[in-house]
C-alpha positions in Angstrom: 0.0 0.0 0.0 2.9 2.0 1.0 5.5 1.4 -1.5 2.7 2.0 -4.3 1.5 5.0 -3.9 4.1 7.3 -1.7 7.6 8.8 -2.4 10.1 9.4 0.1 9.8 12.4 2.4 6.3 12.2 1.9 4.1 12.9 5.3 1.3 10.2 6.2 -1.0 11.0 9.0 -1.9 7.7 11.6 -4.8 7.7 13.1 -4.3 5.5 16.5 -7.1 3.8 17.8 -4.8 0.2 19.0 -2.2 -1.3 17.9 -1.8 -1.5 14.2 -2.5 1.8 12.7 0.8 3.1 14.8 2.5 -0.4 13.4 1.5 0.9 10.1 3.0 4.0 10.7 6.3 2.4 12.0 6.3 0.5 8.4 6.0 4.0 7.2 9.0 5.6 8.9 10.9 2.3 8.0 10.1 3.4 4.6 11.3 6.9 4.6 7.8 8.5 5.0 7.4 11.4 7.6 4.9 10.2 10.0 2.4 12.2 12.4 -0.3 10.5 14.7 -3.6 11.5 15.8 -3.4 10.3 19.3 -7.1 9.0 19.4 -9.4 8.7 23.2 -8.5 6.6 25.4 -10.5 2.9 25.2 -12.7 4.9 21.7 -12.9 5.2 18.4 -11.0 8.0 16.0 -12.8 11.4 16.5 -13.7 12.2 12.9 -13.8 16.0 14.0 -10.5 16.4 15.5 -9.3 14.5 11.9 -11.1 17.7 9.8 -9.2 20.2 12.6 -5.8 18.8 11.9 -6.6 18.3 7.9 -8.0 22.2 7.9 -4.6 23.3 9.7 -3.0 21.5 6.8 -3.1 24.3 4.1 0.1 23.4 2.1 -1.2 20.0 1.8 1.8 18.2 3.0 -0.2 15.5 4.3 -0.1 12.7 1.6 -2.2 10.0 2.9 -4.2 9.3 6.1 -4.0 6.1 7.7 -6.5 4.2 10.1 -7.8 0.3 11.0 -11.5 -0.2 10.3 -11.3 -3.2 13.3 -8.4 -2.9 15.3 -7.9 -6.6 17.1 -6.0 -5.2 19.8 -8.4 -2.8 21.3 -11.8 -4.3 19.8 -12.9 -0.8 17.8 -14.5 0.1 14.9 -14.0 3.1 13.5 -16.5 5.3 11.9 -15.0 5.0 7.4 -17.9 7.3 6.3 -17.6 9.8 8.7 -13.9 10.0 8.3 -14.0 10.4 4.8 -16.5 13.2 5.5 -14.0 14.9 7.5 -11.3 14.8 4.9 -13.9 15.9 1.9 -15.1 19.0 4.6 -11.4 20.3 5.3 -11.4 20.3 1.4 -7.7 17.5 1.6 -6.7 15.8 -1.1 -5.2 13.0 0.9 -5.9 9.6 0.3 -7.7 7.5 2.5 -6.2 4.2 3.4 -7.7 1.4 5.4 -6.3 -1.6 6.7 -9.2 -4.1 7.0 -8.0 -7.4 7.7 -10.3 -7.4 10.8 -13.2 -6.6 9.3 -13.3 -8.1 5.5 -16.1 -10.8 5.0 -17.2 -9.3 9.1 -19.3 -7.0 8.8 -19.9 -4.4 6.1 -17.2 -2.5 4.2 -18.3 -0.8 1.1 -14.8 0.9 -0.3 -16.2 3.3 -3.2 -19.2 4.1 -1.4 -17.3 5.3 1.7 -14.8 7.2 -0.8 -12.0 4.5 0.3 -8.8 4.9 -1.9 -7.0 2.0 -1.1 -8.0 -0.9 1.0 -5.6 -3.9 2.3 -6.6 -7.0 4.1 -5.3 -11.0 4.7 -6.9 -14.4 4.4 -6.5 -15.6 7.7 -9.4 -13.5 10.1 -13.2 -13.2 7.9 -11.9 -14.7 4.8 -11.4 -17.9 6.5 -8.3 -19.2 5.1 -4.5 -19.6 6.6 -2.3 -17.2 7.4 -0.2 -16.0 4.2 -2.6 -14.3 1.9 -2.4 -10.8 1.7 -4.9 -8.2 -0.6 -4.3 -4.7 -1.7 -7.5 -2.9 -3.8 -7.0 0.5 -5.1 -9.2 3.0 -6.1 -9.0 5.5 -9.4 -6.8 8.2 -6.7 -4.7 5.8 -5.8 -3.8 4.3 -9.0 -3.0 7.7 -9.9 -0.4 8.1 -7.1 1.2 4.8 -8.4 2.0 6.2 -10.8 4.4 8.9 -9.5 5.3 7.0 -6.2 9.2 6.4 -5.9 8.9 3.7 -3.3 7.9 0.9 -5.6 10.0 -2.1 -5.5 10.1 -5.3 -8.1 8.3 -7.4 -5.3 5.7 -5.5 -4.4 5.2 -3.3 -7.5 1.4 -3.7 -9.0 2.8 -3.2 -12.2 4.3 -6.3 -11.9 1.5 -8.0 -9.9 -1.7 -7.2 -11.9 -3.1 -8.8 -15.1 -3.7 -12.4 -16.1 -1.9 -15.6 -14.3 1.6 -15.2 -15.4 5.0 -15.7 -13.4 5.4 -12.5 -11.9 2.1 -12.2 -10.5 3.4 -14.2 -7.5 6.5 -13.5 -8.0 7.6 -17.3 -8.2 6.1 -20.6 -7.2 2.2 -19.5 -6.6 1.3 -20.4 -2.9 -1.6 -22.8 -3.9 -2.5 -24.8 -1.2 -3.7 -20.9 0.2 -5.2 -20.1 -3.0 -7.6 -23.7 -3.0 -8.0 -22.9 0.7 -9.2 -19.1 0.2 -11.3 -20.4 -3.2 -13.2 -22.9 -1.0 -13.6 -20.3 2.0 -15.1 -17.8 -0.6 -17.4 -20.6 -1.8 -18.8 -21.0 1.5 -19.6 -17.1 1.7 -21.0 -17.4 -1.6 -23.3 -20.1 -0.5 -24.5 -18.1 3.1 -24.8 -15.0 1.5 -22.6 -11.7 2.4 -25.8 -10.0 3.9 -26.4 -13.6 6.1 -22.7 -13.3 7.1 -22.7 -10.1 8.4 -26.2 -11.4 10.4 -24.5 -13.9 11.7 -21.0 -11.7 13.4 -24.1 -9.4 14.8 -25.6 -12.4 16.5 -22.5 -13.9 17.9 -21.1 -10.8 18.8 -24.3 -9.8 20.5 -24.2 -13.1 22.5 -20.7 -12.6 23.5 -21.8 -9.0 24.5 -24.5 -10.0 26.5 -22.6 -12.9 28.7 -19.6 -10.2 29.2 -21.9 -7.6 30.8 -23.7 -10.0 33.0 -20.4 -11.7 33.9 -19.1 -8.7 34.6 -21.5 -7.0 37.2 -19.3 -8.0 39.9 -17.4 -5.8 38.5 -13.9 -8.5 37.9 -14.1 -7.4 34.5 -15.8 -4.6 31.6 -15.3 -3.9 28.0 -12.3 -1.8 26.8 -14.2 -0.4 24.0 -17.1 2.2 26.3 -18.9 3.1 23.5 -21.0 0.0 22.6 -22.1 1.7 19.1 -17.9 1.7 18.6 -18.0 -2.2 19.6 -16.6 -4.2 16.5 -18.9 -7.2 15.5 -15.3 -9.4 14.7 -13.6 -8.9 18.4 -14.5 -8.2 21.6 -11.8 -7.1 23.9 -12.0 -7.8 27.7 -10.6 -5.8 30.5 -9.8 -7.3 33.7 -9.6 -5.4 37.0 -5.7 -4.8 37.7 -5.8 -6.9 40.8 -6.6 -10.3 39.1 -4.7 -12.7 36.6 -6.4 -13.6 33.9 -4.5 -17.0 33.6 -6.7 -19.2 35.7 -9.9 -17.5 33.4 -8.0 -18.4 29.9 -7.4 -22.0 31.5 -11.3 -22.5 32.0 -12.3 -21.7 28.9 -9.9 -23.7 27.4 -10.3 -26.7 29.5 -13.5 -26.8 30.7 -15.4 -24.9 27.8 -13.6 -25.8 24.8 -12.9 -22.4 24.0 -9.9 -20.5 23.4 -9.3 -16.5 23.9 -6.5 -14.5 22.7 -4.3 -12.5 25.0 -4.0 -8.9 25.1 -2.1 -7.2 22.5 -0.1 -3.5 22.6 -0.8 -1.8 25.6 -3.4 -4.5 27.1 -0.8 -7.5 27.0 0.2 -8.8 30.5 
């Protein structure tokens, strides 16, 4: 996404809401690019007005592109893509607007040129259902544009190289293709539910998980890290527990007892 559509020097702007928009932006300085973060609110979603502020300020449009996670895993958000995009077409920026939606691909709804998306990147392994190893990059008319001009491209990752018909270069070698039957089957599966029914069915679960949460947590051991339930993402719920207790012996009874395994904190919520 990076390497395709940015030069060096260029400035990107993060929008932190977890963990991996600020990874993103570490890519980014790895890269060459000048990178400022929005600090977003503590246990929320991105502020879309406090974007337009900081875009409005902007007036030699130095800022290239903006950067922000439709689900962020570690901190269980979704962020608001419409109203974002509103906030960049109202401070009158001609950034682009890049998402990273491997959490919420196939999850619940993302609708890239209807939300004004440029670019959009996302893996095989989380809604798509397939293993680890499959990564997907869809650009928009702006950001093909910017390809075009961006000094960053490399023979690997260069779309130039990647795009067209099955030929060698596409994959750059050897096709991985064991993934590709795997993702062709998952997609066949969605196909056969319906995109609408799987959407229904993330609501439903996620509701259910939402609902055991706060009645398990009335005692008050433990509470949602996302406040906001509207800014609740239907692919992750994230779990806070109170300072004074280890969540070990809670992770074993799931696992042993209920068959069912939870992840660990990630970023600033590991340990």
């Amino acid at each position: 996404a990076l390497c395709n559509t940015l030069s060096r020097g260029d400035e990107i702007l993060v929008l932190e809401s977890g963990r991996f928009a600020p990874g993103w932006g570490q890519m980014g300085e790895a890269l060459g690019l000048c990178v400022s973060t929005l600090d977003g609110p503590p246990r929320a979603a991105v502020d879309p007005d406090q974007v337009e502020t900081l875009l409005r300020a902007d007036t030699a449009g130095r800022i290239k592109a903006v950067l922000v996670v439709h689900v962020d895993t570690a901190t269980g958000v979704v962020n608001d893509l419409p109203a974002i995009r509103s906030a960049l077409d109202a401070a009158g920026h001609d950034a682009l607007l890049l998402v990273d939606a491997v959490a919420s691909l196939a999850c619940l709804p993302f609708a890239m040129d209807e939300w004004g998306v440029d670019l959009a990147i996302a893996a095989s392994q989380k809604g798509l259902m397939a293993p680890p190893g499959l990564s997907f990059c869809a650009a928009g008319p702006r950001a093909r544009r910017a390809h075009d001009s961006a000094d960053l491209k490399t023979r690997y990752w260069d779309w130039t190289e990647r795009e067209g018909p099955e030929h060698y270069q596409k994959y750059c070698g050897t096709p991985p293709e064991h993934m590709l039957f795997a993702l062709d089957q998952a997609l066949r599966l969605i196909r056969e539910e319906g995109l609408e029914a799987v959407f229904r069915r993330h609501r439903l679960l996620a509701g259910a998980v939402r609902s055991a949460v706060s009645t398990w947590g009335e005692a008050g051991a433990f509470e949602f890290n996302i406040r906001n339930a509207a800014e609740r993402a239907d692919s992750v719920t994230v779990v806070r527990m109170r300072d004074d207790l280890d969540p070990a012996p809670l992770l074993e009874f799931c696992r042993e007892v209920c068959g069912l395994t939870l992840g660990i904190g990630i970023g600033e919520l590991r340990g």
